[in-house]
C-alpha positions as CSV (number, residue, x, y, z in Angstrom):
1,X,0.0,0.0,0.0
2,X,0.8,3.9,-0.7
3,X,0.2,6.6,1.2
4,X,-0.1,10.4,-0.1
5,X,2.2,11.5,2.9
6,X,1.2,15.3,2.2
7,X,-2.6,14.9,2.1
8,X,-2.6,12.7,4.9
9,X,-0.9,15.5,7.0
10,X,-2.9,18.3,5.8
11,X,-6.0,16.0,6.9
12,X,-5.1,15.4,9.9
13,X,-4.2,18.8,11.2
14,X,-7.2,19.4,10.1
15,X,-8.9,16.7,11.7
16,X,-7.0,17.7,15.2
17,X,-8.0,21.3,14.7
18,X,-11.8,19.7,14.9
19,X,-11.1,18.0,17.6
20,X,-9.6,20.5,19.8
21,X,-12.3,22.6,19.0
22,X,-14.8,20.7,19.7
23,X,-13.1,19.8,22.6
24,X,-13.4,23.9,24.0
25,X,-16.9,24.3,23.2
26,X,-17.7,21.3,25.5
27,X,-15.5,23.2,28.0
28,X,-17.4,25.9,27.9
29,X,-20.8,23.8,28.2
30,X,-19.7,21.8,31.4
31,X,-18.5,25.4,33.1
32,X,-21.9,26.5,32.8
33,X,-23.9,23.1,33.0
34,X,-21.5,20.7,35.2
35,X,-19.6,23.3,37.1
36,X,-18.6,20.8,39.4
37,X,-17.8,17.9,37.6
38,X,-19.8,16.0,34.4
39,X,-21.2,13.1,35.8
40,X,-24.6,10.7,35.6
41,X,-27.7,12.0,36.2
42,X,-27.5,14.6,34.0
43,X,-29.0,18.1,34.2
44,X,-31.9,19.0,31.7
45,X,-31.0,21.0,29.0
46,X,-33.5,23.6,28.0
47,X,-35.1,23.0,24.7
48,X,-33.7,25.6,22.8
49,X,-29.8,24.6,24.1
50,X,-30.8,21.1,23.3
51,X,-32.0,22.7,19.3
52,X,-28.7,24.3,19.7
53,X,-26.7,21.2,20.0
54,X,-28.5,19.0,17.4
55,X,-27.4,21.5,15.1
56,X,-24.2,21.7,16.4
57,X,-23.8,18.2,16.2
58,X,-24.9,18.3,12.5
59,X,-22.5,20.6,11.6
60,X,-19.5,18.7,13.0
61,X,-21.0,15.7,10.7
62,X,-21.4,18.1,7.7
63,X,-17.9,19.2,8.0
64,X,-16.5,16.0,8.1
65,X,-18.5,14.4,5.1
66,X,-16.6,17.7,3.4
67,X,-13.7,16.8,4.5
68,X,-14.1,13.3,2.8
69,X,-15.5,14.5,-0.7
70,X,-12.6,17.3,-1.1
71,X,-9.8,14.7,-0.1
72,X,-10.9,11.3,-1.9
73,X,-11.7,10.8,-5.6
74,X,-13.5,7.9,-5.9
75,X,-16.5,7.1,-3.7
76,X,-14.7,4.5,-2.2
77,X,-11.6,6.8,-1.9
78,X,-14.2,9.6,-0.2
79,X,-15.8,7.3,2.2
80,X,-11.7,6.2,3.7
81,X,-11.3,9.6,3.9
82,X,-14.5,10.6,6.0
83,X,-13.4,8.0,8.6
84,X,-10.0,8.7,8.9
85,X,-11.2,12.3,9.5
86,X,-13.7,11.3,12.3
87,X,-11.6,8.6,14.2
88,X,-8.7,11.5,14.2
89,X,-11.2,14.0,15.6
90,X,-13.4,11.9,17.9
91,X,-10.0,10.4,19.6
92,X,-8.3,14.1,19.7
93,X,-12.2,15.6,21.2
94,X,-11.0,13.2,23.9
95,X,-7.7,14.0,24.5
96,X,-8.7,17.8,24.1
97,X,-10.7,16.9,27.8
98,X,-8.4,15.5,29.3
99,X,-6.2,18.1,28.8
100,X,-8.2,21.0,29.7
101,X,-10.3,19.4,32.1
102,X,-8.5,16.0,33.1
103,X,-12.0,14.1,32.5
104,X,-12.4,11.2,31.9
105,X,-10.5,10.0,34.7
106,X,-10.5,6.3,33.5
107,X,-10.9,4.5,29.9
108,X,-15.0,3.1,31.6
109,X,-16.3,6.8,32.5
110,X,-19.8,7.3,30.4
111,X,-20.0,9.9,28.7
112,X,-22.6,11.3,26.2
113,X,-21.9,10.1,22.5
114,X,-24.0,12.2,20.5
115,X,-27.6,12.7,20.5
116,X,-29.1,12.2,17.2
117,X,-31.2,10.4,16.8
118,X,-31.4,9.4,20.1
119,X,-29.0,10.1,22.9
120,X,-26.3,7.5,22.5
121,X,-24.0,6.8,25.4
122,X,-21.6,4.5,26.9
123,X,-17.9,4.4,28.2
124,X,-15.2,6.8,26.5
125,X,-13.5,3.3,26.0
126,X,-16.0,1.9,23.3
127,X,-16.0,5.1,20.7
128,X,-11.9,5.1,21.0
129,X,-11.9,1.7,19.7
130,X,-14.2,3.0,17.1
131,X,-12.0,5.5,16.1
132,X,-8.9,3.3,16.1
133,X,-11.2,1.1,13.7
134,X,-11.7,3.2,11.6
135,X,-8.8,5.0,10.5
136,X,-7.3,1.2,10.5
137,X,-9.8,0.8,7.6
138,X,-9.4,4.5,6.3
139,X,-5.8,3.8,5.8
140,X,-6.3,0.5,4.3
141,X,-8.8,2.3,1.2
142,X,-6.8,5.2,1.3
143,X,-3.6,3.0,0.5
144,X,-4.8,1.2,-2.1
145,X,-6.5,3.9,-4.2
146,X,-3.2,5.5,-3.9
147,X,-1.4,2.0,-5.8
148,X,-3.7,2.8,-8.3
149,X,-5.6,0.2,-7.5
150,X,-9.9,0.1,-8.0
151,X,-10.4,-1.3,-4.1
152,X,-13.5,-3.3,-3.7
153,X,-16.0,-4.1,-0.9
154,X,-18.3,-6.7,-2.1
155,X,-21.7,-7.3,-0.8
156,X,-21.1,-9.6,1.8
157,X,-18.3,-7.3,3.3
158,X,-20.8,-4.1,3.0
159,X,-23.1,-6.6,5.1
160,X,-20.9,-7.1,7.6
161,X,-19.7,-3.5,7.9
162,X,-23.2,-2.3,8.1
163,X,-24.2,-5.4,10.4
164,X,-21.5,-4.6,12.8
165,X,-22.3,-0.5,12.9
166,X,-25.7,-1.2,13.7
167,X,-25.0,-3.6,16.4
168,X,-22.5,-0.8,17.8
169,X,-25.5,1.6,17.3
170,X,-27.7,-0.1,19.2
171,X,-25.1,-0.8,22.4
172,X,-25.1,2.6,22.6
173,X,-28.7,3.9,22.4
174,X,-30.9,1.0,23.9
175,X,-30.4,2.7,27.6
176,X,-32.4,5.9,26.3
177,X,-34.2,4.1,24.1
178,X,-35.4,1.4,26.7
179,X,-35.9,5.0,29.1
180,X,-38.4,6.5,26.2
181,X,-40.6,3.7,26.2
182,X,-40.9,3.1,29.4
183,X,-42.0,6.8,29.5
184,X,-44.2,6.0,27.2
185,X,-42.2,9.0,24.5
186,X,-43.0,6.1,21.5
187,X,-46.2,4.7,22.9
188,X,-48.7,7.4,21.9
189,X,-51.0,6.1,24.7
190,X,-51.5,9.6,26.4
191,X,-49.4,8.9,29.2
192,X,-45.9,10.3,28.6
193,X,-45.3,13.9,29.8
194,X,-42.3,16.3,29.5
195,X,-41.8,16.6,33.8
196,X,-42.3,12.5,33.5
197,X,-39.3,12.0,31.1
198,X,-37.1,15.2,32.4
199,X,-37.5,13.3,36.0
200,X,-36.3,10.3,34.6
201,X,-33.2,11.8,32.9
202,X,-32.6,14.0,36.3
203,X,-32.6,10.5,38.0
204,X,-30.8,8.3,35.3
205,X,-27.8,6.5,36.0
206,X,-26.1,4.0,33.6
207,X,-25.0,1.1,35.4
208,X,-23.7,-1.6,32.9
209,X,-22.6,-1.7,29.4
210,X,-23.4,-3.8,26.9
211,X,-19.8,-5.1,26.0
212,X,-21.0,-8.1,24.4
213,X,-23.3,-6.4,21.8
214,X,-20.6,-3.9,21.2
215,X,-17.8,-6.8,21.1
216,X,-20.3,-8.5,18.5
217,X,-20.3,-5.4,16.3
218,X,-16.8,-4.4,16.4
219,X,-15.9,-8.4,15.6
220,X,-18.2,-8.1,12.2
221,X,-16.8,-5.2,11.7
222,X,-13.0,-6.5,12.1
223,X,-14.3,-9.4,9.4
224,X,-15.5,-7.6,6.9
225,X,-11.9,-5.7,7.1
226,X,-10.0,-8.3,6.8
227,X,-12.0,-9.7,4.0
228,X,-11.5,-6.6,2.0
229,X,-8.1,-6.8,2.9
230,X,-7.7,-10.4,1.4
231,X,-9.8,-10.0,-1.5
232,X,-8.3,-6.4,-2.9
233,X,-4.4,-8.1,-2.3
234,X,-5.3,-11.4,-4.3
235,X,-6.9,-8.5,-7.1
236,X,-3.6,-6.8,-7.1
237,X,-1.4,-10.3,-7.3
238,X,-3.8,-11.3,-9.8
239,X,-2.8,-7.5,-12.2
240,X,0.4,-8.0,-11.3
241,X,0.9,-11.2,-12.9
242,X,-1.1,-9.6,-15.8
């Protein structure tokens, strides 16, 4: 595999810049919300902060789908470099707090994912090793659109990728999730209320991960990497010998 040394740089800067900004606006957010300390149960965020946020949070996803479909040329080329973008920037967002605010104080504290479209959350542990993943298959596309090569997925590996991101998905949001409808937010029955579910946040504490569901997820997702791995270096024996 080849790496474009120079874009892979610019890139990443700009992928730490992200992160460190991100980082200080979630300083400034925990001075006013958490001023002593960020920890389960959370405080209620008024509707129009929480409006504020969502977009926020889109933003941050808009600007790193740009940063893929300036950098790459083919789609697949595009889609390496939107995840080598976000594992830099989520694992830097996390250093950036530790730095300025020396949270999290171990790999297992929770922490607020992101909150579209549900809240997702879990230890800071489980999106680091998503991150890591990431840019491990970022820099596998990115190296062998840069031989030249066409790289190729195929369906069963696009299954497995998208198998094992929805089993990672759904570690992370089936605490809120499982809190909504037992608040009765999806059951249209009449009985949920806005002070019923902002009590329930006020008194919400997660106790237990699901590592095996996450495990699962980021095992499928390991698979279909090495499968692409296999099947794209048999592709280039098989032109080489051509």
């Amino acid at each position: 595999m080849r790496f474009d040394l120079k874009k892979i740089i610019i890139v990443g800067l700009f992928a730490v810049a992200m992160g460190f900004f991100e980082a200080i606006v979630v300083v400034y957010l925990r001075q006013i919300y958490y001023p002593e300390g960020f920890s389960f149960p959370l405080s209620v965020l008024g509707s129009k902060i929480y409006g504020v946020e969502l977009i926020r949070e889109f933003s941050t996803l808009v600007m790193l789908v740009c940063t893929g479909l300036l950098a790459g040329r083919t789609h697949h080329e595009k889609f390496g470099w939107f995840l080598f973008t976000f594992g830099i920037w989520d694992i830097i967002y996390y250093a950036g707090l530790k730095l300025f605010l020396g949270w999290p104080p171990s790999w297992f504290t929770w922490d607020i994912l992101f909150l579209i479209p549900v809240t997702w959350i879990g230890p800071v542990l489980a999106p680091v090793i998503c991150s890591v993943t990431m840019i491990l298959l970022a820099l596998m596309v990115i190296g062998f659109s840069n031989k030249g090569l066409t790289i190729r997925f195929g369906k069963l590996s696009w299954i497995l990728l998208l198998s094992g991101a929805l089993l990672i998905f759904v570690s992370f949001i089936q605490d809120y999730t499982t809190l909504l409808i037992r608040e009765g937010f999806f059951g249209g029955s009449g009985g949920f209320t806005k002070q019923g579910l902002e009590t329930a946040v006020l008194s919400f504490i997660p106790k237990k991960f699901n590592w095996w569901l996450f495990g699962l997820g980021e095992a499928t997702i390991l698979w279909a990497i090495v499968r692409i791995f296999l099947q794209n270096s048999r592709n280039r024996m098989f032109a080489n010998e051509k």
